[in-house]
Structure formats: C-alpha cells, structure tokens
PASEBA-338684 format. One line per field, with one value per residue (C-alpha): residue number from 1; x, y, z. Coordinates in steps of 0.001 Angstrom, whole numbers, plus 500000, padded with zeros to 6 digits. Layout:
<drenses>
kolkol	[NUM / ...] $
xx	[X / ...] $
yy	[Y / ...] $
zz	[Z / ...] $
</drenses>
This chain:
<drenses>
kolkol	[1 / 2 / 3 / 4 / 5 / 6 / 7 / 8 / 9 / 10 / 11 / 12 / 13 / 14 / 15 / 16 / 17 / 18 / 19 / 20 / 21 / 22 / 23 / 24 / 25 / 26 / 27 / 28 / 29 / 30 / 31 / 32 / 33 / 34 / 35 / 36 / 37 / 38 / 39 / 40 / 41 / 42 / 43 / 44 / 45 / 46 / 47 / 48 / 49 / 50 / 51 / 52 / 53 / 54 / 55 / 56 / 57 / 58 / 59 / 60 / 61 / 62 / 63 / 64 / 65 / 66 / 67 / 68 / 69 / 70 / 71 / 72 / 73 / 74 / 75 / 76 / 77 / 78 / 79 / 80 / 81 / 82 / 83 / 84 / 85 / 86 / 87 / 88 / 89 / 90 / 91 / 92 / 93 / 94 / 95 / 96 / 97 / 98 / 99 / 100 / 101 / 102 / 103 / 104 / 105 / 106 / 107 / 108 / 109 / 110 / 111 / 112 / 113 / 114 / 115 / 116 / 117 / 118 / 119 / 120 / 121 / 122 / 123 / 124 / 125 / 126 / 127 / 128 / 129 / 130 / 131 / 132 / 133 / 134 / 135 / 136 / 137 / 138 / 139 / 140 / 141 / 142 / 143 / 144 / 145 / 146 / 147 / 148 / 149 / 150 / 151 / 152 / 153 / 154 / 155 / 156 / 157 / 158 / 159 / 160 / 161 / 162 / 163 / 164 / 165 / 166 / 167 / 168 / 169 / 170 / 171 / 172 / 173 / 174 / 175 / 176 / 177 / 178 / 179 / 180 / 181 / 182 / 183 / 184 / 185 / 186 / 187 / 188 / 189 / 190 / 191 / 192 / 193 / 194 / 195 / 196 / 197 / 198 / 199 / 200 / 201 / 202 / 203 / 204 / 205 / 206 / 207 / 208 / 209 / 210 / 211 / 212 / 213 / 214 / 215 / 216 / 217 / 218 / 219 / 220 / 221 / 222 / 223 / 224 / 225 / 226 / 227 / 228 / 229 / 230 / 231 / 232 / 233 / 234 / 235 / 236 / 237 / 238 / 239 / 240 / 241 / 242 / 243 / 244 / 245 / 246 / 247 / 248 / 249 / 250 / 251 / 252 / 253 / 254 / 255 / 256 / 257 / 258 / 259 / 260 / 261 / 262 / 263 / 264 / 265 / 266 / 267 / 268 / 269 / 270 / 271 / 272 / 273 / 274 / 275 / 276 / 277 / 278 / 279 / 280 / 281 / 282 / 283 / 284 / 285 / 286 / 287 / 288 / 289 / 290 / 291 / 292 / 293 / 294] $
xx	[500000 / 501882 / 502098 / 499915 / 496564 / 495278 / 494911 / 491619 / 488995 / 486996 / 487465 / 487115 / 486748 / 485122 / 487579 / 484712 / 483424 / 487110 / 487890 / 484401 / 485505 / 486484 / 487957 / 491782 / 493277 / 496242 / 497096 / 496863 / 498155 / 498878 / 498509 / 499734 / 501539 / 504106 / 501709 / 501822 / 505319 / 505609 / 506677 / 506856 / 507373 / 511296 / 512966 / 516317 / 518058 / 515104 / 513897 / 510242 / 507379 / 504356 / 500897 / 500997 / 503201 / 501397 / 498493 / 499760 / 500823 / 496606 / 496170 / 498510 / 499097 / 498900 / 501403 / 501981 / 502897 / 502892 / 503433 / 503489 / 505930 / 506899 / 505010 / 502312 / 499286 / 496299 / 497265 / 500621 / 498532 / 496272 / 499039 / 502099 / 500431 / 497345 / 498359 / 500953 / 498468 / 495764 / 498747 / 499043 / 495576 / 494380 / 492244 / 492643 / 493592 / 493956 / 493834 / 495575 / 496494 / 495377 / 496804 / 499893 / 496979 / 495662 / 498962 / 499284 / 498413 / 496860 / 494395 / 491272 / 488531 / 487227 / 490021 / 490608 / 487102 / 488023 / 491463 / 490231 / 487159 / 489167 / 491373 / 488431 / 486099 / 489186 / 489972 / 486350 / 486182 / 489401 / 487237 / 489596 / 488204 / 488992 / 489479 / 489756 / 490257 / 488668 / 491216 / 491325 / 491476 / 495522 / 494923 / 493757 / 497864 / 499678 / 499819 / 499371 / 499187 / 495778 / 495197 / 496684 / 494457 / 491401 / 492787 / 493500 / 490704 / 488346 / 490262 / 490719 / 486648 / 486540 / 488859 / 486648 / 483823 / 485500 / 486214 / 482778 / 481209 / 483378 / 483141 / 479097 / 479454 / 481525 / 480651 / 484204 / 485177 / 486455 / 488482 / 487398 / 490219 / 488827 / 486819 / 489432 / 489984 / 493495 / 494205 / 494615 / 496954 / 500035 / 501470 / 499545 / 502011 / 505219 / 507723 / 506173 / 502841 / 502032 / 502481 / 501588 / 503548 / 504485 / 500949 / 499579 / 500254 / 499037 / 495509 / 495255 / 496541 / 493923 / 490733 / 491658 / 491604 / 488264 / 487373 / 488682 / 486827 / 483862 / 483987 / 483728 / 487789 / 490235 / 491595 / 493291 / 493573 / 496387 / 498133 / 498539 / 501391 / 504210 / 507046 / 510180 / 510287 / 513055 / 512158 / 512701 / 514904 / 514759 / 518082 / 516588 / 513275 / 515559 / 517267 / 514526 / 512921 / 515755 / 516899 / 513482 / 510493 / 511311 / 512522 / 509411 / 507158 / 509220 / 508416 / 504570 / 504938 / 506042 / 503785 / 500580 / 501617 / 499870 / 496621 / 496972 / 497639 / 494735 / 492500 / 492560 / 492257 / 489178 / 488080 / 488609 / 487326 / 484340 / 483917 / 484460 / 481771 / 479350 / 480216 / 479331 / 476434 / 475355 / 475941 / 473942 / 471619 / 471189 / 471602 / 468510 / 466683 / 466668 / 462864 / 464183 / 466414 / 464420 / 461869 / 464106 / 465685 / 462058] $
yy	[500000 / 503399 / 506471 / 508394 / 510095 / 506999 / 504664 / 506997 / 507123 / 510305 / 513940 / 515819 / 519500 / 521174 / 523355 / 525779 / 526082 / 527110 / 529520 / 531531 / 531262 / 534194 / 533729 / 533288 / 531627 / 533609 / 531320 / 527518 / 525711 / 522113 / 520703 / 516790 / 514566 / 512867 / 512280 / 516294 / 516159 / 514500 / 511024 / 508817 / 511489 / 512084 / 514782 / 515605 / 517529 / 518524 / 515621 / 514949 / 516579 / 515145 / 516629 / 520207 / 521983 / 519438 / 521207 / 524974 / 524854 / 523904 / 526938 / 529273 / 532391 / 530720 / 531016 / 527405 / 527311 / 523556 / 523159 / 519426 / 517277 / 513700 / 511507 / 514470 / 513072 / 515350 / 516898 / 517392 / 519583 / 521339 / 522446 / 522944 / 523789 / 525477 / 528425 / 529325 / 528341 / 531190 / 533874 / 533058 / 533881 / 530750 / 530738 / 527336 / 524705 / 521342 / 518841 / 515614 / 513850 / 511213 / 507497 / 507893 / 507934 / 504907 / 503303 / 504195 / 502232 / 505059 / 505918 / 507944 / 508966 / 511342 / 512802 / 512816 / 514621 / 517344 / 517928 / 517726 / 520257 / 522897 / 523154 / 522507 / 524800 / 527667 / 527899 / 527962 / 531024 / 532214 / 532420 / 529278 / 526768 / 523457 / 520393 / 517511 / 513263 / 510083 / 507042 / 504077 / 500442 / 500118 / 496666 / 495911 / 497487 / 496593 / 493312 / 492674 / 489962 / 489116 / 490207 / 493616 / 494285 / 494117 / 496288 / 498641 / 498443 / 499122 / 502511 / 503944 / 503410 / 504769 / 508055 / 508151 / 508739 / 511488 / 513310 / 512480 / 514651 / 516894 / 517460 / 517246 / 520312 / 522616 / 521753 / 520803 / 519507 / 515897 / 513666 / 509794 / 508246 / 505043 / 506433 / 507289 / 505526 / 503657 / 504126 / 500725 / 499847 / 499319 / 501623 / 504427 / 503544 / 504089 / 500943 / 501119 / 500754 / 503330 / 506939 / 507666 / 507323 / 509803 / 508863 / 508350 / 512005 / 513057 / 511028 / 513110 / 516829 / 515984 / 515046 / 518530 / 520176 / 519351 / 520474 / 523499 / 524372 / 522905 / 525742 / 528558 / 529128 / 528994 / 525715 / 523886 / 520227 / 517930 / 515745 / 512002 / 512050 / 511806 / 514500 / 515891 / 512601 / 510024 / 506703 / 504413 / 501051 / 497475 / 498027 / 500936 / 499512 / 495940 / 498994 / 500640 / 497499 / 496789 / 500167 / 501714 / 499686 / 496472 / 498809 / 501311 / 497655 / 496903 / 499978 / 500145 / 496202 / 497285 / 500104 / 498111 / 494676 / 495093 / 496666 / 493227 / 491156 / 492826 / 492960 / 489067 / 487944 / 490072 / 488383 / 485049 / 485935 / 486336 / 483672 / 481867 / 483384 / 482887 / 479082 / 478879 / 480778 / 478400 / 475039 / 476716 / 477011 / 473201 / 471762 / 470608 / 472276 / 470985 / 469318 / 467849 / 466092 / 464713 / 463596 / 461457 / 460370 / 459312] $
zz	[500000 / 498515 / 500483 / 498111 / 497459 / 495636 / 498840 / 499928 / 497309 / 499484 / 498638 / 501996 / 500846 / 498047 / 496126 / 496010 / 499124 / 500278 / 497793 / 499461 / 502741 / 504229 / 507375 / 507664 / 510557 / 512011 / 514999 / 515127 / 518112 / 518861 / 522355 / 523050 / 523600 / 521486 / 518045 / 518430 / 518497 / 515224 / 515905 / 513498 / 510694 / 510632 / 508325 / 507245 / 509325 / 511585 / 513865 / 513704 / 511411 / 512160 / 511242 / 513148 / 510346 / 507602 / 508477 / 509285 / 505462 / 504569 / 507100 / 505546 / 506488 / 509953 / 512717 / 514557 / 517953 / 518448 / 522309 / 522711 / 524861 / 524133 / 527115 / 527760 / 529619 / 529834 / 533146 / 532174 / 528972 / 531474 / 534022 / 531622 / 528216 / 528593 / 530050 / 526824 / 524313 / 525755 / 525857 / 522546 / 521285 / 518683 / 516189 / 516119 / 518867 / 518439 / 521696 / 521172 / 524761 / 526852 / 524858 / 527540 / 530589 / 529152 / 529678 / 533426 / 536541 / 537541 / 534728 / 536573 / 533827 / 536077 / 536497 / 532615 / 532400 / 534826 / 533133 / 529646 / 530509 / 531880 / 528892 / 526056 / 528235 / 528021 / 524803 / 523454 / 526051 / 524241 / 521156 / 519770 / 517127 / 519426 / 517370 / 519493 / 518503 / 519222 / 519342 / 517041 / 518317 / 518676 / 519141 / 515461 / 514423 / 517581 / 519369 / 522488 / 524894 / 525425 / 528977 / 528576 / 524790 / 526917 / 529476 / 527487 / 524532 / 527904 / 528803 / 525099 / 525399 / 528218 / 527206 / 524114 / 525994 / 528206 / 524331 / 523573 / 526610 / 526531 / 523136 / 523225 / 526135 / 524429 / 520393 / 519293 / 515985 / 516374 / 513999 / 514541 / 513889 / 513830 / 511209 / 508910 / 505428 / 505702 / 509105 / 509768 / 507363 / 508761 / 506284 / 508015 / 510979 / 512122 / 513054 / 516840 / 515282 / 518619 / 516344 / 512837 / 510116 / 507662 / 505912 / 509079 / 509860 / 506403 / 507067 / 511205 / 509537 / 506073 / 508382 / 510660 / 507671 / 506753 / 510250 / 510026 / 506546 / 507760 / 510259 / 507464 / 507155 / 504824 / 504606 / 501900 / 500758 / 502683 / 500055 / 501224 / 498774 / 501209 / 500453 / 502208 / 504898 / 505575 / 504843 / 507556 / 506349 / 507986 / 509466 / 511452 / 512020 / 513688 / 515465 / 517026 / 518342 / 520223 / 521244 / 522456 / 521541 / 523630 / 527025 / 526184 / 526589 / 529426 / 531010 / 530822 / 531265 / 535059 / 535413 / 534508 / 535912 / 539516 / 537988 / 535380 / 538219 / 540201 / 537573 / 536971 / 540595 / 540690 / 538266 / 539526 / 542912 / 541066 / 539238 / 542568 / 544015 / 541009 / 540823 / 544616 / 544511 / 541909 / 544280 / 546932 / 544767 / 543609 / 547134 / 548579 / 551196 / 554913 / 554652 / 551218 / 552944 / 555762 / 553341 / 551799 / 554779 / 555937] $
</drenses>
C-alpha cells in the first residue's frame, strides 16, 4: 500500500466552498503529547514533522505554535500547556492527549474529564476553534498479549467517551480516527505501530483540515502524497525494536503489571463466588432432605 493520494477514494473539501471562505486563521496551536510532536514522521536535518506543520501549510498564512511534549498526559497539557496556548491567542487549537493515561496504573477517567474540561472549556472562552480526537482500536495494528488488549481496549473506550462529553458540552470539531479511510493499514504507521507514520500524519493533519473548513475558514487540501520525509529502512526499524520499543514495553509492562495482576484475581474471585452461589443454589433444602431420609 503506497504512500499516496490513491489509497483513499473520498474527497474531503470542496475546492469551492474554500475559495468563498472568508475567514483566515492567524494562529493555530497544537497541544499533546508525542503524536503532536511529530513522531513517526522524521525529516532531514530537523527531527520529527508530524501533522501540526502538515496542516499549518493547509492553514497558511497561519502562525503554529505547536506546544506538545513527548510523554504528555492530559494533566501534564492542562498544568504545563494550557496556560501558553491562551497567551498566545488561537484561532485554532487542536487537543491531542490522553493514549499515555491509558497506559498508566493510575488511569482515573474522572480525572481525565476534569482535566480535559478545563482546557476545552478555556479555549472555546478564548474564542479558539477546538478540534479535538477520538482514538482508534491500537489493538487491530499493535499486538498485544491478550490480557493487557482488553485492558487497554476498555480505557481507550473509556477516554473516548470522556472526548465524547466533553466534546458534546463545548461543540468541538472531532476527527474519529477510527473512522478514517486507511488508518489501519500498517502503512499508516510508524515501526512502533504506537504513532503515525508519515501517511499516518498526512491522514490526522487531512481530516483537521476538513474540520477546520467545515467551520467557514480557509483551509486547503492535505496531500497524502508523502514528500520531504526520511524513509525508515529494515536496518533501522531491527534497530529501534531493540533500542526503544522492547525497554518502552518493558516499562509500561512494570507500570501496569499490579493493575493486570489485580484485575485478573478480581476476576477470579468472582467467578468463585458465582460458581458457589450456583451450588447453593442446587443443594437441597433441609425438609428435602428429611423427606428422603424418611
């Protein structure tokens, strides 16, 4: 499958309709985590790309402050990021945080909900466009033991739904990953099969793009043609596994191994319980048993 425009057969924007809009966005800011960083998307000469300046060039004249931090979890956004994306007055803002929660032993959804609100709900006071995501199903590109899929299919639903009130509240644009044509081909996906791809990143800056226009600005087409990108050889991708991706699965391997652990003897405790409830419930009563005794 070729890194090119031919792999989606949907036109997102009508030439048209973008040529009337009027509105120009001057500011477009990225909050997030790694994806916002650009991993997965190297360049010569100038570490990662990614879809933030993919998409300031659809936006152009716009300004991109991109603010993201490799490993950024949605409090880390509130408390660290927020606060510089409001001095710097967006038209724009695009919210893309909370996979590296997901990951944690100590993954709280309501805590997600309060962090996530507080930014969303600030920016739309800001008079920002807020663009947030939905997340795919990672397990359907990246294998997992069994055990730990389930674990974490159950909390990417469960941050999904956090998006999906928050989103409801405050009348954000959202990109649906999940929803996007080729995103789970693996060539949408970078070697760690965790970040996007240089196509990947081309797929996540096209669909904000549509977003954007949808909202009445200027916004112009994202090629899926990849351009300007290093292409990533075996050699490297043999190199990576063993240099960060098996220590990285190491890592949350540790940090998610008592909530595994815990997770599965609550679950046999209660299948314990069920199976004894159930013998109680076939043994005969007291006057049964005299009866026959009798």
């Amino acid at each position: 499958m070729p890194c090119s425009t031919g792999i989606i057969q949907r036109v997102l924007m009508d030439r048209t309709a973008r040529a009337g809009s009027s509105r120009t966005v001057g500011t477009l800011v990225v909050l997030g985590d790694s994806v916002g960083v650009g991993l997965g998307d190297p360049v010569p000469d100038r570490g990662w790309r990614g879809f933030a300046p993919l998409l300031a060039e659809a936006l152009a004249p716009a300004r991109l402050i991109n603010l993201s931090v490799n490993g950024a979890r949605l409090g880390s956004v509130r408390r660290d990021q927020l606060p510089a994306a409001l001095r710097s007055r967006p038209d724009v803002a695009i919210v893309v945080a909370g996979m590296n929660d997901t990951m944690r032993s100590d993954f709280d959804p309501n805590r997600l909900h309060a962090d996530l609100d507080k930014i969303v709900s600030s920016l739309t006071q800001a008079g920002a466009l807020v663009l947030t995501i939905r997340y795919h199903d990672h397990g359907r590109v990246f294998r997992l033991p069994g055990a730990l899929y389930r674990i974490l299919l159950a909390r990417i639903s469960e941050l999904n739904s956090v998006f999906d009130v928050v989103s409801r509240r405050h009348s954000t644009g959202v990109v649906d990953l999940a929803q996007e044509p080729g995103i789970y081909h693996k060539s949408a996906w970078a070697v760690d099969r965790l970040h996007p791809s240089e196509l990947g990143h081309r797929i996540l800056a096209r669909a904000f793009a549509q977003r954007v226009a949808e909202a009445g600005m200027v916004a112009e087409e994202v090629s899926l043609a990849c351009s300007g990108g290093l292409e990533v050889t075996r050699t490297q991708r043999v190199a990576w596994l063993i240099v960060k991706g098996v220590p990285w699965l190491l890592r949350r391997g540790t940090d998610l191994v008592p909530h595994l652990a815990a997770t599965m003897l609550r679950a046999a405790f209660a299948e314990q319980i069920a199976a004894g409830r159930a013998l109680l419930d076939e043994e005969p009563e007291p006057a049964e048993i005299m009866t026959e005794q009798i």
